[in-house]
N, C-alpha and C positions, 0 to 999 in steps of 0.2 A: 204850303202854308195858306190858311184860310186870310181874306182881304182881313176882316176884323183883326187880328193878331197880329199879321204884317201892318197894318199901318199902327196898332199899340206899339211894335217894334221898331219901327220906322221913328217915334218920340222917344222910346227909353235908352236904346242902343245907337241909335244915329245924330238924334238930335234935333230930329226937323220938329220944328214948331208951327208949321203951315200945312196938317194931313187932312183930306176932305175926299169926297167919293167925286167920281166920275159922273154920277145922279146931280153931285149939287152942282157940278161945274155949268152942265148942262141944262140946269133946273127941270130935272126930268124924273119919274120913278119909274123901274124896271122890278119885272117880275122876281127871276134871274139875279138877285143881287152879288153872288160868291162870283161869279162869271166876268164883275164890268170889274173894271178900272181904279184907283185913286190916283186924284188929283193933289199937286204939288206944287209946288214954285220952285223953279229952274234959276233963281237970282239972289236968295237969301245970302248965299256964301256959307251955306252950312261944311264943316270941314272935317276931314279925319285925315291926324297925321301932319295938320298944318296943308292939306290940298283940299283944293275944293271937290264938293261932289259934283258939283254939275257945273260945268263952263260949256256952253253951245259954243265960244267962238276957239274954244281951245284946236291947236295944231300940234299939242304934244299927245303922236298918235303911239307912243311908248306907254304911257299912263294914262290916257282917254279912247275908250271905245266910242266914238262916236258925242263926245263930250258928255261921258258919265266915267266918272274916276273907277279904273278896274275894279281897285281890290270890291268896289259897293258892286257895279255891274255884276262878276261873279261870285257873291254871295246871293244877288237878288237871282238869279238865274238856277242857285244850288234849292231855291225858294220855290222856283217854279214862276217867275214872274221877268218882267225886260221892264227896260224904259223906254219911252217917246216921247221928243220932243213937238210939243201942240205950237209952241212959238219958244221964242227965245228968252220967255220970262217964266213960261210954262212948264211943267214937266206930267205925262201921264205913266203911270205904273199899271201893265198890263200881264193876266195871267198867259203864260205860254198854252 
């Protein structure tokens, strides 16, 4: 999935209302733009199912990979893309 599309999809199906490129996070312009990142916020409490998508400090390693809530990890993955946590308020979405 192209960045443009995933982050529209990221607001109609997910819900996040904080989607911004990796360019503005860093106040930078890249050639290359299909290639960087979108930037996120890792603290909104956005949820699906009543669970959050992102807790960095979560220890429920049954339904957190690495504190991103599965069922989103493996669709973002079925996408072509991971998540990273930049800080603990942060979140970046990168293509594999």
């Amino acid at each position: 999935m192209k960045r443009a599309t995933l982050m529209k999809t990221l607001e109609s199906k997910w819900g996040f209302e904080f989607v911004r490129t990796v360019e503005e996070f860093h106040g930078e312009e890249r050639d290359d733009k299909e290639n960087t990142g979108i930037w996120t916020s890792g603290e909104h409490g956005w949820e699906y199912n009543d669970m959050e998508i992102f807790n960095y400090y979560s220890e429920d390693y049954d339904r957190y990979t690495f504190g991103v809530l599965n069922v989103f990890h493996n669709w973002l993955e079925k996408q072509g893309w991971y998540c990273e946590w930049y800080d603990a308020g942060t979140m970046m979405i990168y293509p594999i």
